[in-house]
N, C-alpha and C positions, 0 to 999 in steps of 0.2 A: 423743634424749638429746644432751644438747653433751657434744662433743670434748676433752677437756683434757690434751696430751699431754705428761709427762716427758721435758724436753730440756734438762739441767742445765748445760751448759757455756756456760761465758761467756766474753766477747772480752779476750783477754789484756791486760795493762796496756802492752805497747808499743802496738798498734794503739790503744787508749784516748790515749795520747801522742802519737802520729803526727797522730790526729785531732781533738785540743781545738777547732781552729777550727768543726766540726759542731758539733751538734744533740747532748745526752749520750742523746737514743732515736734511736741510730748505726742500731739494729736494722732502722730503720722508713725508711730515708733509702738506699734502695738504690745512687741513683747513686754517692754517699760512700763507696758498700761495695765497686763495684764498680772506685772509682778505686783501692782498697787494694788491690785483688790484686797489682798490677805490683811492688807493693812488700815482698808476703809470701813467705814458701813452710811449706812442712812439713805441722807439725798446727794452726800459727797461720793458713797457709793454709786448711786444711780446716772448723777454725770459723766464719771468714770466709767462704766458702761454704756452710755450713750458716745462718748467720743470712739470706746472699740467700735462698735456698730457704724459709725459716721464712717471709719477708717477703712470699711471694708465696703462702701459705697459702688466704688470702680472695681471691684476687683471680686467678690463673693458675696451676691447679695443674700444668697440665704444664710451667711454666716453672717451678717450683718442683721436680718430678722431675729436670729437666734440670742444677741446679745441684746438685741432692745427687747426681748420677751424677757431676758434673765433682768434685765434695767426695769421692767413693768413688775416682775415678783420682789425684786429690794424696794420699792416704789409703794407697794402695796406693805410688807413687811414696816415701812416707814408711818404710811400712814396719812402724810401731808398733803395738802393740795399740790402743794409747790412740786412736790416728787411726783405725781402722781400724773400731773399734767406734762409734766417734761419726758416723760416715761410714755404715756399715747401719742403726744406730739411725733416723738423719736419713731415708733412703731407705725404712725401714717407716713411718714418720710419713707420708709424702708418699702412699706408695700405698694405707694404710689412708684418707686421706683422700677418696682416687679411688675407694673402694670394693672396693678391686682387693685383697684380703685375703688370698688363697693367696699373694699376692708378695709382698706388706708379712708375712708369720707368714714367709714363706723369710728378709726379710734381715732381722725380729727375732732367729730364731735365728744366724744369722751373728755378729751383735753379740753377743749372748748369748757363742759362742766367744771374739771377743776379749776382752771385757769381763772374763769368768770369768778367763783367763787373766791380764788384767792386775790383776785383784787387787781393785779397788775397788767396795766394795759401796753404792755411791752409787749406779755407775751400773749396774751390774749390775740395784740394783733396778727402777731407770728403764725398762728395759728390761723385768723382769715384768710391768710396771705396764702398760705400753703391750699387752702380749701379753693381759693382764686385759683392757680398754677393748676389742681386736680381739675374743676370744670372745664379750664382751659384748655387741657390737652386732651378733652374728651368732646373736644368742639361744641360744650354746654357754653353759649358765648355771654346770655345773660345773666345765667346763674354767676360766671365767674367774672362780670363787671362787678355785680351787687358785691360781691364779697371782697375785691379787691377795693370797694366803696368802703367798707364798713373797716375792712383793716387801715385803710386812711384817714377815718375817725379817727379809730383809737390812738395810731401814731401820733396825730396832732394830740391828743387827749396828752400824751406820754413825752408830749415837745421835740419826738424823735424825728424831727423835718425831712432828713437826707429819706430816713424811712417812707415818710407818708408821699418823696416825690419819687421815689421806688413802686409806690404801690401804683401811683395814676400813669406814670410811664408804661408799668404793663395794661391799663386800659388804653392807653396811646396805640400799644403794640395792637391792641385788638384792634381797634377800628380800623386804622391805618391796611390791619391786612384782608378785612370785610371792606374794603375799596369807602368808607367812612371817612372823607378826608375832612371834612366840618366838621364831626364830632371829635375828631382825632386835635383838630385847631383849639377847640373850646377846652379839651383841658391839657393841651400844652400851655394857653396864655394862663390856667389854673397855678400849672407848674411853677409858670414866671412870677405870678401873683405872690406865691410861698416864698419862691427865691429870695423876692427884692424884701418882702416883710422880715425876714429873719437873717438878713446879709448873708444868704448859701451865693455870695461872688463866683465862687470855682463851680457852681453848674451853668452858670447864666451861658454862659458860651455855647455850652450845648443841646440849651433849651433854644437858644436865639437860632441856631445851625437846623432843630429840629422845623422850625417853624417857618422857615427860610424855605424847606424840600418840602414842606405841606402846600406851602403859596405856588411853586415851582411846577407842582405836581397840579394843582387847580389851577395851573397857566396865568396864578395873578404875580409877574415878574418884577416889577415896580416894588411887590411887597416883598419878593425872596428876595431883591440885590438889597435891600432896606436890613432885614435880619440879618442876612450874609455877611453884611455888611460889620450890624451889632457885635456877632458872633464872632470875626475877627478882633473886632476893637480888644474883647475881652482876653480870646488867647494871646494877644501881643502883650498886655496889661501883665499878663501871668509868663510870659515869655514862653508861651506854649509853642515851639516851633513845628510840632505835625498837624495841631490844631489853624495855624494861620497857614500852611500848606494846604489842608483840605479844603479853608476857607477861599483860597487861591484859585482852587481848581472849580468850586463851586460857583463863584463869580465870575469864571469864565463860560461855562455853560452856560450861565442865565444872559449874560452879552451876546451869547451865541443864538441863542434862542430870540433873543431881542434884533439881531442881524445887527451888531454893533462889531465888526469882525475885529478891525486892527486894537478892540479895546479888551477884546475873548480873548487876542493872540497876546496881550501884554500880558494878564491876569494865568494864562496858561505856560508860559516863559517864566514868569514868578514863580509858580506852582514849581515847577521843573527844579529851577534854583535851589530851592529849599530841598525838595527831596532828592538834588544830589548832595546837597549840604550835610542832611541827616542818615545817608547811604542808604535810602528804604526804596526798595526795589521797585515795589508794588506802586510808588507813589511814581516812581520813575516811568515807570512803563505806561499808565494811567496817561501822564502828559504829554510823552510823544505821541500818544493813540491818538488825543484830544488835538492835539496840534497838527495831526494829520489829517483828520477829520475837518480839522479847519482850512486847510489846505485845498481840499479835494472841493469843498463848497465852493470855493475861487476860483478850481479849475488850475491850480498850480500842483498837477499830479506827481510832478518830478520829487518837489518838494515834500508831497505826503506821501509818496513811493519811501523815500528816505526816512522819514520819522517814523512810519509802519515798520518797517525791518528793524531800527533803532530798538523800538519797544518788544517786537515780537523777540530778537534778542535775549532782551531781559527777561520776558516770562518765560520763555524757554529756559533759560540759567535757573530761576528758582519755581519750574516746573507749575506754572500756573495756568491749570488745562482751559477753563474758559479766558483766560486772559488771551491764550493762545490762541483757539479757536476764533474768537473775535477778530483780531486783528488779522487773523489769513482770509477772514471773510472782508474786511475793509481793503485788503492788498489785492484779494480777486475783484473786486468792483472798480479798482483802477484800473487794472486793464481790461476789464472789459469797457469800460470808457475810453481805452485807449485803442478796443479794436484788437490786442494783441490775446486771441484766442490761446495759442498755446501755451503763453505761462498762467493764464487769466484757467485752463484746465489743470496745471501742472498744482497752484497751489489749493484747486480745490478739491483734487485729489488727495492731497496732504489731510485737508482739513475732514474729510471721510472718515480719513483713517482715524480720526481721536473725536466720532462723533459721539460712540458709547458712552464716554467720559464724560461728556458736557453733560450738568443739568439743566443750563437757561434754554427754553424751548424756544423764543423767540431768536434765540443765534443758531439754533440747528434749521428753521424756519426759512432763517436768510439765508442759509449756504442751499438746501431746494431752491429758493428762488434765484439765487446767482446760478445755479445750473441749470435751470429750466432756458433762461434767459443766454446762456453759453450754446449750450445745444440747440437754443432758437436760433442764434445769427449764425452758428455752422452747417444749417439746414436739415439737422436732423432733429425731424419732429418728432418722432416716437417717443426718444430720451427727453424731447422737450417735454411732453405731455404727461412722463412718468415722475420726472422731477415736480411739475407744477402739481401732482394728484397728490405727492406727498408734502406740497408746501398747504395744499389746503388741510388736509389732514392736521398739520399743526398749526394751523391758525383752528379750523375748529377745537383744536384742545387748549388754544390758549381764550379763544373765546367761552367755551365752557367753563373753563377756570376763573375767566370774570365775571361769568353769569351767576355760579356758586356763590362767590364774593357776594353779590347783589343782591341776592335769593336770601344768605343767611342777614346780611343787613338787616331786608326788609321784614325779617321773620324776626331778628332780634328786636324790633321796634315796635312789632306785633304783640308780641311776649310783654314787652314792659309795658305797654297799653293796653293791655288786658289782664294784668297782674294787679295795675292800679287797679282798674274796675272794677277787678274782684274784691279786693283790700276794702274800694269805698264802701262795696255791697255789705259787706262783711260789718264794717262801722254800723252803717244805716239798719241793719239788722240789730246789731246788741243794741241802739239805741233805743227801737224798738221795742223788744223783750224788756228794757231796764223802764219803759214807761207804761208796761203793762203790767210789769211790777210791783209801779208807784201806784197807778188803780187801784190794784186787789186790796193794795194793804193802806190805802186811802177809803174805801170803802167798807172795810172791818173796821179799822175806829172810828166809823162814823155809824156803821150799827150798833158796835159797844155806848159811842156816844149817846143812842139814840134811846138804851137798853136803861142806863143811869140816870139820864135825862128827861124823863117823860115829860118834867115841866116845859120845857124849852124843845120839843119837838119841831113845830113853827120854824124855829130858827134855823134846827138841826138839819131836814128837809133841805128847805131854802140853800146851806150852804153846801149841802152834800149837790144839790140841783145843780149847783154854779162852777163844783169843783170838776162835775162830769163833763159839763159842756166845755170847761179849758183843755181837757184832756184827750176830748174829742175832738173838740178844732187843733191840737198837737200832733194826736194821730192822723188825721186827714191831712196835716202838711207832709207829716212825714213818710205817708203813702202819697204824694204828687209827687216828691221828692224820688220814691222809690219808682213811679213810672217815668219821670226823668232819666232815671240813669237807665229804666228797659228802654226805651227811645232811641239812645247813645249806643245799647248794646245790638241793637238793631241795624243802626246805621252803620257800626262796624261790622256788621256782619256782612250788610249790602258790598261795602266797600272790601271785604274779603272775596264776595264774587265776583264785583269788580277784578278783582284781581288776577282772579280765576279764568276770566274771558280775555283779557286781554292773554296769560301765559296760551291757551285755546286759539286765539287767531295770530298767534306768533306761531305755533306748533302748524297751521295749516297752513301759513305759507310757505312755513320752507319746507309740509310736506309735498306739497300741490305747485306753488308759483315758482319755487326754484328748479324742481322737478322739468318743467316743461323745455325750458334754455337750455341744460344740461343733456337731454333725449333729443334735442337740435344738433348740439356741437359733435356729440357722440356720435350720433346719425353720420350728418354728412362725411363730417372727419373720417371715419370710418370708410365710409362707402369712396372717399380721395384714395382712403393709403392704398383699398382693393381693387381700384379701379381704375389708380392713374393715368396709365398707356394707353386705355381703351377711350377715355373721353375727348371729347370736343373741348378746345380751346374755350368754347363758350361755355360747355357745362361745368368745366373746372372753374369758371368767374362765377356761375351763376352761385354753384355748391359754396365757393369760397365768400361769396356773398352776403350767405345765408348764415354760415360762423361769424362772419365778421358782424352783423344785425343779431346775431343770439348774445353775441357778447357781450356789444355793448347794453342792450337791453337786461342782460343776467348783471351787467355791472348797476344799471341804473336802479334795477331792484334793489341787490345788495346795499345801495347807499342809502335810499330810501327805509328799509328796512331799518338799518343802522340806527338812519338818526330818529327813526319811531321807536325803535327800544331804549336808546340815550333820552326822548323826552320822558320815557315810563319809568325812568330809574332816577331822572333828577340828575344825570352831569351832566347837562350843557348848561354853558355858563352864558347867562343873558348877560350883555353890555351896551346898555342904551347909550345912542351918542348923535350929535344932531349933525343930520346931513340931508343932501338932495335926493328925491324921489330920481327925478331922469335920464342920471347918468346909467343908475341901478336899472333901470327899466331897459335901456338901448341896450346894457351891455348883456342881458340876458334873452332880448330880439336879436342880437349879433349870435348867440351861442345856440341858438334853436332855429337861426336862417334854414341851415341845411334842410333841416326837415321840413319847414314849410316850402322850401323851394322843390321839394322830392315831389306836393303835390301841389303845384303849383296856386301855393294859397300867398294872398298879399296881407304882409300885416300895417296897420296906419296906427300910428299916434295921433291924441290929443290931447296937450298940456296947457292947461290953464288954471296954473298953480305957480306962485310965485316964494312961496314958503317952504322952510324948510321942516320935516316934521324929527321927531326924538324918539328911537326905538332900535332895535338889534340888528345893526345894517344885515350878517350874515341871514340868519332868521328870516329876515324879509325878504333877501334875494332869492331865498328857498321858497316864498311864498309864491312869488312871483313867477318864478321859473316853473312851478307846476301848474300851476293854472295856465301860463301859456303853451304849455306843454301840453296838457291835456284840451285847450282849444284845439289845435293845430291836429293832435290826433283825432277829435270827434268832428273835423270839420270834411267835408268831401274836396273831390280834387277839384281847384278852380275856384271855390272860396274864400273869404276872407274875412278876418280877423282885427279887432279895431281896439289899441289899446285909449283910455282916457285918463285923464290926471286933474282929479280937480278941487276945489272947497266941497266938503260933503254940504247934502242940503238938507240931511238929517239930523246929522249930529254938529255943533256949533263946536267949533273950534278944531279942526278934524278934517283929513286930509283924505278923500276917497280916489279910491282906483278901480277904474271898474276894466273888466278884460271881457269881451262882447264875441261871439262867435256865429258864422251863419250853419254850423253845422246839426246832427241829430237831433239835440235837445233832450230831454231828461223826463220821463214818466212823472206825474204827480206823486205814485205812491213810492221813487228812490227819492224824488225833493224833500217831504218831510223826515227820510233821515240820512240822507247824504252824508252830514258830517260827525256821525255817530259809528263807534265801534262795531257792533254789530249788525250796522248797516254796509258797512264800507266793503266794498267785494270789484275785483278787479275784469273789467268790460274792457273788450275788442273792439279798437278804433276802426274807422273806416275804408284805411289799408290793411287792416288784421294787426295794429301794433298790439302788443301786450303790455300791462302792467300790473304793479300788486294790489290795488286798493287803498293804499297807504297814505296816497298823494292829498287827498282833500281831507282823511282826518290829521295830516301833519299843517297843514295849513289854517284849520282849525286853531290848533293848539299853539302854533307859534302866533297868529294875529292877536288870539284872545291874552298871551301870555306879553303879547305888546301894549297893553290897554287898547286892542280895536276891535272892531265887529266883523264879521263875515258871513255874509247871505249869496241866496242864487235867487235868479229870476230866471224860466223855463218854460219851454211850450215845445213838448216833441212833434217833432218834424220841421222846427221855425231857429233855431239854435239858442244857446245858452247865455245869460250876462252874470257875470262872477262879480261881484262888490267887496269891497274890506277897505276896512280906515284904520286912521292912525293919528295917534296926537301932533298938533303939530308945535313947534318948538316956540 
């Protein structure tokens, strides 16, 4: 992450007089800076010393400490807040730049002291800001929201706007790269919010652009061509010509993504335009990629053969190694679509050679899997199997890399929800202590009263009686109050080991259930390459068989899996929308034939539902498909399978489906927790199929997260009836 550190003061207007005959970038012209000391002192000195120090940022940081220590003894010799805090501010910059972070947060907060005290919320914020940027880069994610919170106080305090949408742009930058794209939404529209109240016009553009990749990125494209859209209007308003370029190129992706082709190819043709107009390379080469890319989706290879070399061109000319990289991996996937092996090797041998150089892992990723896939159609598996071992290799580092994202999310949410709790604890406590307070010393002058008073005793009594019982029914609320919030702290806690089991049955499948496909594929594979000559035309089917059935079942895990950690993290995106149950139903009896036809099981409908019901068509095809999936696997060979479709008879207004099997059936004690976490564990069908466990608590989760129900009905050795509803429309 670059540096950019709040350091608001500037060289007084004598020293600006003193020094006309300089350079007016005095900042950057040390010796000039250093001739001025003889002739300053005070806080004008201490500035003057803080700009040597600034100027030796990039180039000598310990001579740059060195000046902001001699800026911290003029500083002190001065006396002032003002000096005194521009002076530690100066010396937290310098040591956060050395890395040196415990001592740059000690003379943050120093500054913080004078600053506060002297009043100015300019620099005051300067100083959170800087404090944000230090937790930042020590991957402290909540400490350094709060702070870059508090310096957007003050900014607004100080009416410095640009400032205070500086400050929430880098909370933008946080969540955005903790995969937070909601929270990253909520204070971009903040952003806009500022904008439009204070007429900052020349951001709007690239709050609207910002907002536009956030929808883009949560696949809601309706809302990015919307902002895209805004965020153009504004750069043509200002005649911003690389601004309505990017806008160009933006709007074509999101038509592209929309499958809106001839309307991507107009919007990426414009893009082009302009950035040959502007002569920006980058921009150039960006739009031939795009436009070949769009090509290749049509199947007009000739066409993005052509605008691939166009753009590879360009980056080649101003040397842009992933640019480059990328596009020889788009140029090798044409012809391998075209069949032409030998330039489809020639350029992915090129792209080898500048693999060291790329950082994006997901482009080093695709050139493994375009050679795995090269070396598959030229028959040689070995290099095939070596490339695919190192294409997983980096998907697991790009999926560890999301997992991270995910993990620190969930931990930053954790943190500020139990930051509160401690804070309230804390209240609820001094309130406390300040009502046992008002007792003691409610009760001494009521003994004093009592000492003065002997006539009125009677009275004294009476009211001391009535004073205790209000302060007792006070403190009893405010100990219910206090078992309230243990209650809460509890239930966070439940809900931490919640957490804790699901990371635990995530760890044991892919120690255990991935484990088993992969000692398959190994196996036989293995036992082909040493054995080839020697076996039986049959054994080589049978062996090859047995890969092709590991695979796909290692695939069907993997997916499964997927979308059980997508529901635990909260991105998948629900889209209820009204449609028919039976098309959804056949087309997932059409995709699972094969397998019941392998044991010769019949599957029957019965639809006697004429309603359409309102819910996540995707989500529900996924319900669907495991539950028939795991009929067909628990049923024996020769069985059969009875889907029904109908008005539930439980729930009033509600569409049930019930999936009926005559197969094994389900023990009483796995029925009570079938669709729970720690029950969930993956059983051998009645062919020996495999799977993870996953399958009925994802179906769980997506039914319940449709407004519907899901039960079983069971009797082992008589087979199983699976039930789930849905509202209907």
């Amino acid at each position: 992450m670059n540096r950019t550190f709040k350091n608001t003061s500037a060289l007084f207007a004598l020293v600006l007089l003193a020094t006309a005959v300089f350079s007016q970038t005095i900042s950057t012209n040390i010796d000039s800076l250093k001739n001025l000391l003889h002739t300053t002192n005070g806080i004008r000195k201490v500035n003057l010393l803080k700009e040597i120090s600034v100027s030796f940022w990039n180039s000598n940081i310990d001579s740059s400490i060195y000046y902001a220590e001699k800026a911290l003894l003029e500083a002190k010799k001065d006396g002032s807040d003002a000096a005194l805090g521009e002076a530690y501010n100066n010396l937290g910059n310098a040591f956060a730049i050395k890395y040196k972070y415990d001592i740059a947060l000690k003379y943050y907060q120093k500054a913080l002291e004078h600053r506060e005290r002297n009043g100015n919320p300019t620099k005051i914020a300067d100083t959170y800001y800087n404090i944000g940027l230090l937790y930042r880069d020590q991957k402290k994610i909540n400490n350094a929201i709060v702070n870059f919170e508090t310096a957007a106080d003050y900014y607004s305090k100080a009416n410095d706007y640009e400032s205070q949408l500086d400050s929430y742009n880098r909370i933008i930058s946080i969540y955005t790269d903790i995969n937070n794209k909601n929270k990253a939404l909520e204070y971009s529209f903040k952003t806009l919010s500022i904008a439009n109240a204070h007429n900052l016009d020349d951001k709007k553009a690239n709050i609207y652009n910002r907002i536009g990749s956030l929808n883009r990125l949560l696949k809601n494209f309706d809302l990015a061509e919307k902002y895209y859209s805004l965020a153009f209007k504004e750069w043509k308003k200002s005649n911003n010509l690389y601004g309505m370029q990017s806008a160009y190129n933006n709007l074509g992706i999101i038509y592209d993504e929309k499958g809106q082709v001839q309307k991507a190819l107009e919007y990426y043709n414009k893009s082009l335009e302009l950035a040959i107009k502007l002569k920006d390379s980058s921009g150039i080469a960006t739009a031939y990629n795009n436009i070949g890319y769009l090509n290749s989706s049509i199947k007009e290879y000739e066409s993005a053969l052509t605008n691939y070399y166009r753009s590879l061109k360009i980056s080649e000319a101003t040397n842009q190694k992933d640019a480059i990289f990328n596009t020889l991996n788009n140029i090798a996937a044409i012809y391998l679509k075209k069949n032409n092996l030998t330039l489809a090797q020639k350029t992915l041998k090129r792209a080898l050679t500048l693999i060291k150089d790329v950082k994006e892992i997901s482009y080093k990723l695709e050139t493994h899997q375009l050679l795995s896939e090269l070396y598959r159609k030229k028959g040689d598996f070995k290099k095939a199997y070596y490339h695919k071992n190192i294409e997983l290799a980096y998907t697991d580092s790009l999926y560890t890399q999301q997992q991270i994202a995910s993990i620190t999310e969930m931990q930053t949410r954790y943190e500020t929800e139990a930051k509160e709790k401690e804070i309230e604890l804390l209240k609820k406590d001094v309130e406390l202590k300040e009502l046992q307070y008002k007792q003691q010393k409610n009760v001494q002058q009521v003994l004093i009263s009592l000492t003065l008073l002997l006539a009125i005793i009677f009275i004294g009594t009476t009211l001391v009686l009535y004073i205790i019982r209000k302060k007792n029914r006070q403190l009893a609320e405010k100990n219910k109050e206090l078992n309230i919030i243990n209650t809460k702290l509890k239930e966070s806690e439940a809900n931490l080991k919640e957490l804790n089991l699901t990371k635990d049955k995530l760890f044991t499948i892919i120690a255990h259930d991935l484990k088993n496909p992969f000692n398959a594929l190994i196996g036989f594979s293995d036992i082909l390459e040493r054995n080839y000559h020697h076996l039986t035309d049959n054994e080589k089917k049978e062996y090859i068989s047995v890969i092709s059935e590991s695979s796909k079942n290692l695939y069907k895990l993997l997916d499964n899996l997927l979308q059980w950690t997508r529901t635990q993290t909260g991105s998948i995106n629900y889209i209820p929308e009204i449609f028919k149950l039976e098309p959804i139903i056949n087309q997932e009896i059409s995709t699972l034939s094969a397998n019941a036809e392998k044991k010769n099981i019949v599957i029957k409908t019965n639809y006697n539902l004429n309603k359409s019901v309102f819910a996540d068509k995707n989500s529900i095809a996924t319900v669907i498909r495991n539950l028939l999936s795991n009929a067909i696997k628990f049923t024996d060979i020769g069985g059969k399978v009875e889907v029904t479709l109908r008005e539930s008879t439980e729930e009033p207004k509600k569409a049930e489906v019930i999936i009926k099997d005559s197969g094994v059936g389900i023990s009483k004690e796995d029925l009570d927790k079938i669709f729970l976490l720690d029950g969930s564990h993956s059983t051998k069908g009645t062919a020996n199929e495999s799977g993870t466990g996953l399958g009925l608590l994802l179906c769980h989760e997506f039914v319940t997260k449709n407004n519907g129900k899901i039960w079983v009905k069971s009797t082992r050795g008589k087979g199983s009836e699976f039930h789930f509803t849905l509202p209907t429309a």
